[in-house]
C-alpha positions in Angstrom: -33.4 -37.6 20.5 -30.0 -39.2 21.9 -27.4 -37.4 21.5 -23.8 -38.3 21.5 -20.9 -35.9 22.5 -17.7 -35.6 20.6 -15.0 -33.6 22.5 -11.8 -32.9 20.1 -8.8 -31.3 21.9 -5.6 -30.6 20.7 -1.5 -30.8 21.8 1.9 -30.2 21.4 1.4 -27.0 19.5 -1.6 -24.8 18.5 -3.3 -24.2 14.9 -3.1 -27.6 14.5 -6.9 -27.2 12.7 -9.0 -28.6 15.1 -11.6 -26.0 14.0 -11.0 -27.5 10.8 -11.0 -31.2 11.6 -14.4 -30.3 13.8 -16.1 -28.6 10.8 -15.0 -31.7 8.2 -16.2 -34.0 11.0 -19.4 -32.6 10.8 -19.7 -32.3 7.8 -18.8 -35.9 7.2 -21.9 -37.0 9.5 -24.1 -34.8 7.9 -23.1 -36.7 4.3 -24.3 -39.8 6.3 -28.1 -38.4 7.3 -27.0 -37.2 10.7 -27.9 -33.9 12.3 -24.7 -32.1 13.6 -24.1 -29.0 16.1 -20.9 -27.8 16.9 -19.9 -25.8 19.5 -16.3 -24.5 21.2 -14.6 -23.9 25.0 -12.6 -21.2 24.3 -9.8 -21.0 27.2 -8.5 -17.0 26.9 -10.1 -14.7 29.7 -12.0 -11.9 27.8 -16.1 -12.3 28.1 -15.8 -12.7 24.3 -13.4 -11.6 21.1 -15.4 -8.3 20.5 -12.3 -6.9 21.7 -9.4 -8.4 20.7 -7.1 -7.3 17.5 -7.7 -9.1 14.9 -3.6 -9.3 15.1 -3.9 -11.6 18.0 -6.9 -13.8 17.2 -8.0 -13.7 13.8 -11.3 -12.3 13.0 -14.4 -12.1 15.0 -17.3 -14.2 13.7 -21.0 -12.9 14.0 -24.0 -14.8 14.0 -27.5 -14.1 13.2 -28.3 -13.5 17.0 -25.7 -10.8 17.5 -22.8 -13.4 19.0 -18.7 -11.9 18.3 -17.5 -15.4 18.3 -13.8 -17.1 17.5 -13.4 -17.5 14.0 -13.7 -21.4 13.7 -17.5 -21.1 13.9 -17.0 -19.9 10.6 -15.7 -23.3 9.5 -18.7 -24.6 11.5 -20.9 -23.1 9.2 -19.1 -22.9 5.9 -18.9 -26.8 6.4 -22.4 -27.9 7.5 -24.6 -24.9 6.3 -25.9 -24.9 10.0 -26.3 -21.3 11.5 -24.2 -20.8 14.4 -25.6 -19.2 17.4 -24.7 -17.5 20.8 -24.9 -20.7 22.9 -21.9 -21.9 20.7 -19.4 -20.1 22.0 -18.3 -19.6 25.6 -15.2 -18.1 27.3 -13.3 -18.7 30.6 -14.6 -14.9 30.7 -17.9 -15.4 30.5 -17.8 -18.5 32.8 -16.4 -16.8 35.3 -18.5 -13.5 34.6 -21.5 -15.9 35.0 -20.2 -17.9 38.0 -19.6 -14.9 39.8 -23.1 -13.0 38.6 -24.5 -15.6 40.2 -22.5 -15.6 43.3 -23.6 -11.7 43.8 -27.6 -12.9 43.8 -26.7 -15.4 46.6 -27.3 -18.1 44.2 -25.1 -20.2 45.5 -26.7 -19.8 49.1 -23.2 -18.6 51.1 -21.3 -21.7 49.9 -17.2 -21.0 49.0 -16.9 -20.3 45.0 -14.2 -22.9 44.1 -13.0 -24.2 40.2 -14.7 -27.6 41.5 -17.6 -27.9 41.3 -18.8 -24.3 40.1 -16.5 -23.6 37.2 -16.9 -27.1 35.6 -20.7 -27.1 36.7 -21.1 -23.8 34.7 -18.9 -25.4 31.8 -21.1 -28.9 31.8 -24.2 -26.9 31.9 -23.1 -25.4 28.7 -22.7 -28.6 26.7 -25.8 -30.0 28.7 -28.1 -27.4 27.1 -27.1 -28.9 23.4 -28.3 -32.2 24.5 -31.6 -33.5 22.6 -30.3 -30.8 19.7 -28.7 -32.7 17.1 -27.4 -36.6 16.8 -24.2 -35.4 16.9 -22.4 -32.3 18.9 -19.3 -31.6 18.1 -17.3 -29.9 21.3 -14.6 -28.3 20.2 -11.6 -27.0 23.1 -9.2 -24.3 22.4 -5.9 -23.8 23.3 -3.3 -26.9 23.8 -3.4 -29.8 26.4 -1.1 -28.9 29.1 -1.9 -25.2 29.3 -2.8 -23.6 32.5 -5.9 -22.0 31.2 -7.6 -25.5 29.8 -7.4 -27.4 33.7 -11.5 -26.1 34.2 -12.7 -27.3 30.8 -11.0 -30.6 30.2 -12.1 -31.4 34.2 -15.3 -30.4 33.0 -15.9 -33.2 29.8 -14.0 -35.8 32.3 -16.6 -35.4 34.0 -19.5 -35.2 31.5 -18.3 -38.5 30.1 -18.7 -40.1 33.2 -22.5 -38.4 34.1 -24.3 -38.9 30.9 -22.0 -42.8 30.8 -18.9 -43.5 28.2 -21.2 -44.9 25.3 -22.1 -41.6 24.6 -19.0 -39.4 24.6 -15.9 -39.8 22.7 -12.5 -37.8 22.7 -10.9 -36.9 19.7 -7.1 -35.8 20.8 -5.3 -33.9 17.4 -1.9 -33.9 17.4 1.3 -33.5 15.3 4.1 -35.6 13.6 7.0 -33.2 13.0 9.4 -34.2 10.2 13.1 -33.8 11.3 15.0 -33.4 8.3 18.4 -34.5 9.7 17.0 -37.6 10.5 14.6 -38.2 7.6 12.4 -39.2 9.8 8.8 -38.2 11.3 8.9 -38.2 15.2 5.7 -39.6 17.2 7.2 -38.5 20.6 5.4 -35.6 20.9 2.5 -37.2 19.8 2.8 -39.9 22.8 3.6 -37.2 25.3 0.6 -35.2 24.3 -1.2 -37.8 24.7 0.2 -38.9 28.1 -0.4 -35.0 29.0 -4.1 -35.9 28.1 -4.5 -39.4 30.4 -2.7 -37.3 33.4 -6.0 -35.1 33.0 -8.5 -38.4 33.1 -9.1 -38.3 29.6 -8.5 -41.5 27.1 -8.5 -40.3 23.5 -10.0 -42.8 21.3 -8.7 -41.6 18.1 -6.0 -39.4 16.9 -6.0 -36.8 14.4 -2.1 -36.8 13.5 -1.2 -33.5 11.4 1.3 -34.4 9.4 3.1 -33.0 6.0 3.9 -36.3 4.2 2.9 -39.7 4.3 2.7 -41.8 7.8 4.3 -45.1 7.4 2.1 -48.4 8.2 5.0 -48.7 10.9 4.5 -46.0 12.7 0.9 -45.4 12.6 1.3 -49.1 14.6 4.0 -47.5 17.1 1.8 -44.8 18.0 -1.6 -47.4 18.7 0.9 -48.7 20.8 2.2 -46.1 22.7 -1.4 -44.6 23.3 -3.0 -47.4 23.4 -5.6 -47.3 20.7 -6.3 -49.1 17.9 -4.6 -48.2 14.8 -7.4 -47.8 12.7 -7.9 -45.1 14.9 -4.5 -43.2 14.3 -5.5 -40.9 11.7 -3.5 -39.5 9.4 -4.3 -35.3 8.9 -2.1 -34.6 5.8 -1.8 -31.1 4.7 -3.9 -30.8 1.6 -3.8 -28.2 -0.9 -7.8 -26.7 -0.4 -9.4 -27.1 3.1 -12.4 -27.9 1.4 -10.5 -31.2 0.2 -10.2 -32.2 4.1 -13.6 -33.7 4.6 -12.6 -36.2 1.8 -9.0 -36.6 3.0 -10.4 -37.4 6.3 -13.3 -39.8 4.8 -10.4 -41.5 3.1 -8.3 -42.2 6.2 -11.3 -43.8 7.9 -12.3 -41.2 10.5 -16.5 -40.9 9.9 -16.2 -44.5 10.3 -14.0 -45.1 13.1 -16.1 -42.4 14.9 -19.3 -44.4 14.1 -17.2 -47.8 14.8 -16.5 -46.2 18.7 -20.3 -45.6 19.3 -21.4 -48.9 18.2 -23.0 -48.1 15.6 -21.4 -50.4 13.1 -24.2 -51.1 10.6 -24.0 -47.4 10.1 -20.4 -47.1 9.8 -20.4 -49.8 6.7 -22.6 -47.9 4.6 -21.8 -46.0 1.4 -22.0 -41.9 2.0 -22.3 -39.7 -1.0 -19.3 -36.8 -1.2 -20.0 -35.8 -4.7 -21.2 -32.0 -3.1 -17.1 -31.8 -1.8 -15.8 -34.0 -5.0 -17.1 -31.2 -7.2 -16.0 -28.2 -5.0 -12.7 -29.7 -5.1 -12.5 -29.9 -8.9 -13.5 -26.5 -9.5 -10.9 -25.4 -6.8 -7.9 -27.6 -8.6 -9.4 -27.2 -11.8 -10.4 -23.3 -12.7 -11.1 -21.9 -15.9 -10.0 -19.1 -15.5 -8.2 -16.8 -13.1 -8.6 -13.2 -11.6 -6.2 -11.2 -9.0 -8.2 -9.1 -6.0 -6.5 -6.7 -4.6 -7.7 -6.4 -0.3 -6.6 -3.4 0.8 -6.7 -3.1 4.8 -5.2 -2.9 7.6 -4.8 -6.2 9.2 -3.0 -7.6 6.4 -0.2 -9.0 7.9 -2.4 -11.8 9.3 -4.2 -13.8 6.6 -6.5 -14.9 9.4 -8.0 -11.6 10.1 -10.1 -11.8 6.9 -10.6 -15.5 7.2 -14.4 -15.4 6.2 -13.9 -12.5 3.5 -10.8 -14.3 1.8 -13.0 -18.2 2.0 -16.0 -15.6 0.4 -14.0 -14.9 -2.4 -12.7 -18.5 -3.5 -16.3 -19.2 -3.0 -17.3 -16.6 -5.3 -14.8 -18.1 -7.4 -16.0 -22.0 -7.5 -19.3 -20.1 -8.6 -17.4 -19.0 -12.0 -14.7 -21.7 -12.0 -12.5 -19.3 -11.4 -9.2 -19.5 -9.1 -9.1 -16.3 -6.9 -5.3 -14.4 -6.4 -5.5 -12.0 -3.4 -3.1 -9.5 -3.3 -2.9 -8.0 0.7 -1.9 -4.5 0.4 -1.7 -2.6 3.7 -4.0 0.4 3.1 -1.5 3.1 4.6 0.7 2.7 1.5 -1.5 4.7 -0.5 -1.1 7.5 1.7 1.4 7.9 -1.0 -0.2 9.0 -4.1 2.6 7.9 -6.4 2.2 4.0 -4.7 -1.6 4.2 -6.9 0.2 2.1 -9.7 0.0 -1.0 -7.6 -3.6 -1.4 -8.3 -2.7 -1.3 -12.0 -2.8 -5.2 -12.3 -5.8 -6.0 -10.6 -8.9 -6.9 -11.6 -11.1 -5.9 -8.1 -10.8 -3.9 -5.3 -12.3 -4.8 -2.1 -11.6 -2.7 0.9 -13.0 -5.0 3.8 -14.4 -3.8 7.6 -12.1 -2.3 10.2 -12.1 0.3 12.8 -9.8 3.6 13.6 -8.1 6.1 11.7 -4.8 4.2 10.3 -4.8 3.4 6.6 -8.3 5.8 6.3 -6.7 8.2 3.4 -5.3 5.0 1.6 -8.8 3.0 1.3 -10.2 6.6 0.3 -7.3 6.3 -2.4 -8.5 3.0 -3.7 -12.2 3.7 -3.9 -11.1 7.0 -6.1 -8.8 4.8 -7.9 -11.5 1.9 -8.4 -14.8 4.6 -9.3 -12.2 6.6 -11.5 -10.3 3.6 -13.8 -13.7 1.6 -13.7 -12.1 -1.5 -12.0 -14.8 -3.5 -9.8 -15.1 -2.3 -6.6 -16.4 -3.9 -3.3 -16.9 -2.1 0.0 -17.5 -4.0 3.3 -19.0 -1.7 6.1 -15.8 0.9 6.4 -15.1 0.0 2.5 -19.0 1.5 2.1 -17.6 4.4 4.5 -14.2 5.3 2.5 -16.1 5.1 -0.4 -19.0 7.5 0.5 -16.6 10.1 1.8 -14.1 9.7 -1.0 -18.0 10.6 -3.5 -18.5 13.5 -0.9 -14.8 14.9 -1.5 -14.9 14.1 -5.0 -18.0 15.0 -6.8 -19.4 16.8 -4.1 -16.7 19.2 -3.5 -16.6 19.0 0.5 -12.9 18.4 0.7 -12.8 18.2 4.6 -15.8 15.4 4.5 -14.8 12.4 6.7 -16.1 10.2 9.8 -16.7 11.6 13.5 -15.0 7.9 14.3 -11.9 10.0 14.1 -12.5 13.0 16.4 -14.8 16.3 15.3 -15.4 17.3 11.4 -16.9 20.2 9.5 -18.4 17.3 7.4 -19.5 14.3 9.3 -20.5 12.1 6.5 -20.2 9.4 8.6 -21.2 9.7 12.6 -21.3 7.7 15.9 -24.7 5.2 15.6 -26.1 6.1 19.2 -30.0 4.0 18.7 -31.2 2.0 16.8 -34.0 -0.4 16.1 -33.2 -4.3 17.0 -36.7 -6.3 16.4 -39.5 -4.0 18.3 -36.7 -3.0 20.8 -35.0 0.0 20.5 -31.2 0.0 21.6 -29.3 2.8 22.9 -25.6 3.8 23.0 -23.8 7.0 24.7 -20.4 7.6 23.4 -18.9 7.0 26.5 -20.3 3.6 26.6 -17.9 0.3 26.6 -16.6 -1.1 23.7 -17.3 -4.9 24.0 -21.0 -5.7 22.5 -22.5 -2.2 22.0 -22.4 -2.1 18.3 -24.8 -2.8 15.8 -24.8 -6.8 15.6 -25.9 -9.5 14.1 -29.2 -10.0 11.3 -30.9 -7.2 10.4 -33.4 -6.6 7.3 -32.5 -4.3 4.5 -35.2 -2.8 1.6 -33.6 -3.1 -1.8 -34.2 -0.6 -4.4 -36.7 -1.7 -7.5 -34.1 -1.9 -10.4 -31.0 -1.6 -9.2 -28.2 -3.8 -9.6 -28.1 -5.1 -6.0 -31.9 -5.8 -6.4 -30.9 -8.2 -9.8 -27.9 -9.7 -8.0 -30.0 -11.1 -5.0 -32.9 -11.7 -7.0 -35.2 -9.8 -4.2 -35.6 -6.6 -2.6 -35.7 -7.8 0.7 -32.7 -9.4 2.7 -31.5 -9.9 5.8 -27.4 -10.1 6.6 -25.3 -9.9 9.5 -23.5 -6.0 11.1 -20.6 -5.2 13.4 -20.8 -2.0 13.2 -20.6 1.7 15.7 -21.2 4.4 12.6 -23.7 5.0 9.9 -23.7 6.9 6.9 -25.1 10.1 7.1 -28.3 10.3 5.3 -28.1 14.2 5.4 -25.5 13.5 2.3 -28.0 11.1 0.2 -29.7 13.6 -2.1 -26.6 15.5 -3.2 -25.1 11.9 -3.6 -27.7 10.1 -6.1 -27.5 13.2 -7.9 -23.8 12.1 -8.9 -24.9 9.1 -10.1 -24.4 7.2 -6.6 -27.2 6.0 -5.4 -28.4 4.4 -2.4 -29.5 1.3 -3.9 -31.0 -0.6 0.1 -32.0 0.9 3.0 -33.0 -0.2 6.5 -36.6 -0.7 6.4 -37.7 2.0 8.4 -35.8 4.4 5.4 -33.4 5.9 8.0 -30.0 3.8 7.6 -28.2 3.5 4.6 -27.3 -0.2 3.6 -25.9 -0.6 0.3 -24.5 2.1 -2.5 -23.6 1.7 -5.9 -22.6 3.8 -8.8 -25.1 4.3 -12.1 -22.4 4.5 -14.6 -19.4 1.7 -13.1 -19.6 -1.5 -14.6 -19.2 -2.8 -10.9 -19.2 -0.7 -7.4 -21.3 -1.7 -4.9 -20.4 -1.1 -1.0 -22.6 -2.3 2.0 -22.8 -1.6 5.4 -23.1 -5.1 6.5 -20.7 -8.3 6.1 -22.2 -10.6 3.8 -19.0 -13.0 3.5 -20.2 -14.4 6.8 -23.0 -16.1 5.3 -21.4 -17.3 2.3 -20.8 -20.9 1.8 -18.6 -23.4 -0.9 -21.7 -24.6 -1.5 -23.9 -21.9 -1.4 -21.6 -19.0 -2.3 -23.3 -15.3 -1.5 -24.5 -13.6 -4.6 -22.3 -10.7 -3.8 -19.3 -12.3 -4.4 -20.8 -14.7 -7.2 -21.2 -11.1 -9.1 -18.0 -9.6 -7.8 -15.7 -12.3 -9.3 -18.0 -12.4 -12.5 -17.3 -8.7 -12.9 -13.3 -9.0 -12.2 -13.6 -11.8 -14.8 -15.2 -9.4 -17.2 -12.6 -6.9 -16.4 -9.7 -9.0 -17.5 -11.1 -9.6 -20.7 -11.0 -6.2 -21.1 -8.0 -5.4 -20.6 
């Protein structure tokens, strides 16, 4: 198979959405019959975002093969169905880590480890690998053009353009038009000097993504070919739409699927007909809803919609299921620590307490799992949501008032506790508690028994599935019995019968929790069941009210 390499970088200022422009990209080639992969060169230092707050960098993405990846291979696979995997993803970390790894073997057989060749060797043998793939891979580079940290990578596809010859790379440069008010005017300077930063590193863009908030005249879609000498078919207007699922067709509009096949050659290709009915009708339900619900998300990285990227897309996909537009109302979980602050889930019509880790905002997602169980109001609860909400059932009905999670320091009741082996495949994994943070929890697919019956069992339409983890504690199982005798039941299980999976209550019309995090597999497209049922309940709950 011959593959051809698309490289899209980005200037003058970051979230520009090259994640997104990469993902509609794809997705727009895959509308044509093509076969798509997409990867990215992340610039930052850490060996991966395991670490990082979700403050700084948005959520981490899993993938089936236990990857913490940036969050844009999330719009990789929301947009192209295709499962991302560990070879997708790369750090300046992990090159280096690598690089030197190799170094301490004596691969490199005495020779002085420099940026050139080693680094961009290490980074060229990462696209390399994805060669003979797909038709199309999609090479995504964070950061901006011009920073310090991206020198090694765009050196690198320089010189991957030249090896594997011109005809089959291409450089996709996005960029942005600011609008100054005072002078009515949008401003392609920094768009030329972006670009300019680009040629200085040996790279000629061949088409332009320009971000934009309005309209780009004929005029100056011509002054910036000019300046940047490309063709202005090939000046692409990226206008701020009102759904990101609407950007694959704004982009098909403005020409880009074709001028991308136009730079390859491949012509005949480019003037036929593709068929965006799939996107046309997840628009329309999106601009068009039925119906509408309000979801309250109580966490603790709420200040940063980005954190919950995946949950909050798994929700509108939930609600394109029921034609149905989606309200979230972000509510920091500490402000529950108030009692009296309660009321403010009085207008909602779901709770969802999503995944998170350390002891802030604990007693306040307790507080809403009470509040949810108690009023009937539909309740979902994502890994720590499934914690809270077991510990809140242990305090509750069980009586154990001092119940809560070793996570925070010694308990009398550890109903949750520090996950220290488990079973990955036929390999068991182990864990002390001294052990590093980065890459030691539970990650990535792992199988799940569902209960004969239950409501999880009817939602999924099976009693076997398989979704993704990021998780250090577990459920205790010591708790179970006394539990299902309160009506909450441990509805899936791990398959060997030792880890808890999924709860729900017997007598709620909706409250489910699960220990994994099945908003990373959902899709416009294909939205997870989960949420399909979770808005269908909140729907139900309005009429009620």
């Amino acid at each position: 198979m011959k593959t051809n390499f698309i490289f899209i970088t980005g200037g003058v200022v970051s979230s520009l959405g090259k994640g997104l422009g990469s993902a509609a990209l794809g997705a727009l080639l895959q509308a044509r019959g093509y076969s798509v992969r997409l990867c990215k060169l992340d610039p930052y230092l850490n060996v991966d975002p395991g670490t990082m707050s979700p403050f700084q960098h948005g959520e981490v993405f899993v993938t089936d093969d236990g990857a913490e990846t940036d969050l844009d291979l999330g719009h990789y696979e929301r947009f192209t169905g295709r499962p991302a995997v560990k070879t997708d993803n790369i750090t300046t970390g992990r090159i280096y880590l690598n690089v030197l790894n190799k170094e301490r073997r004596g691969d490199y057989l005495g020779a002085t480890i420099q940026v050139i060749p080693h680094i961009t060797n290490e980074i060229k043998d990462f696209v390399m690998e994805k060669d003979g793939t797909a038709d199309f891979v999609l090479c995504e580079i964070g950061g901006t053009v011009g920073d310090i940290e991206s020198f090694p990578f765009l050196e690198a596809i320089r010189q991957f353009s030249n090896e594997i010859g011109q005809d089959r790379a291409l450089f996709i440069h996005a960029t942005l038009l600011p609008y100054i008010p005072a002078a009515g005017e949008l401003k392609t300077k920094p768009t030329q000097h972006s670009v300019k930063e680009l040629m200085s590193a040996g790279i000629r863009a061949s088409v332009l993504l320009c971000r934009a908030d309005r309209d780009i005249p004929e005029d100056e879609r011509a002054k910036i070919a000019l300046f940047c000498n490309i063709d202005k078919d090939c000046v692409i207007p990226a206008l701020d739409v009102s759904t990101i699922y609407e950007v694959p067709l704004s982009y098909h509009k403005a020409g880009l699927d074709v001028q991308v096949l136009k730079c390859f050659k491949m012509d005949e290709a480019a003037a036929k007909p593709v068929d965006l009915s799939v996107w046309e009708n997840i628009v329309k339900r999106v601009k068009e809803p039925e119906g509408e619900v309000t979801i309250a998300v109580v966490g603790k990285y709420t200040n940063l919609a980005d954190s919950y990227k995946s949950l909050n897309e798994a929700l509108i996909h939930g609600g394109i299921a029921n034609k149905t537009k989606v309200n979230l109302k972000f509510i920091d979980a500490s402000v529950f620590e108030d009692e009296a602050k309660i009321h403010e889930l009085s207008d909602v019509q779901g709770i969802l307490v999503p995944g998170g880790f350390g002891q802030r905002g604990t007693e306040g997602k307790i507080r809403a799992a009470q509040f949810a169980r108690e009023k009937k109001v539909p309740y979902f609860g994502i890994c720590f949501g499934m914690q809270m909400a077991v510990i809140e059932a242990t305090r509750s009905l069980l009586g154990k008032k001092n119940a809560s999670s070793t996570e925070f320091g010694p308990c009398e009741e550890n109903v949750v506790g520090l996950m220290t082996e488990w079973t990955k495949g036929n390999v068991k994994e182990e864990r002390g508690v001294d052990a590093d943070l980065g890459g030691t929890m539970r990650l990535g697919a792992y199988p799940a028994a569902l209960r004969s019956g239950s409501k999880v069992a009817e939602i999924y339409a099976s009693e076997e599935i398989s979704e993704r983890h990021r998780h250090r504690y577990e459920v205790n199982s010591a708790y179970i019995a006394d539990l299902e005798k309160q009506g909450l039941t441990f509805s899936g299980m791990s398959p060997d019968g030792n880890l808890p999976e999924i709860i729900e209550y017997d007598n709620h019309p909706w409250f489910i929790g699960v220990q994994f995090h099945p908003e990373l597999k959902s899709k416009p497209f294909d939205p997870h069941p989960l949420f399909v049922s979770f808005i269908k309940a909140a729907r139900e709950q309005k009429n009620l009210l």
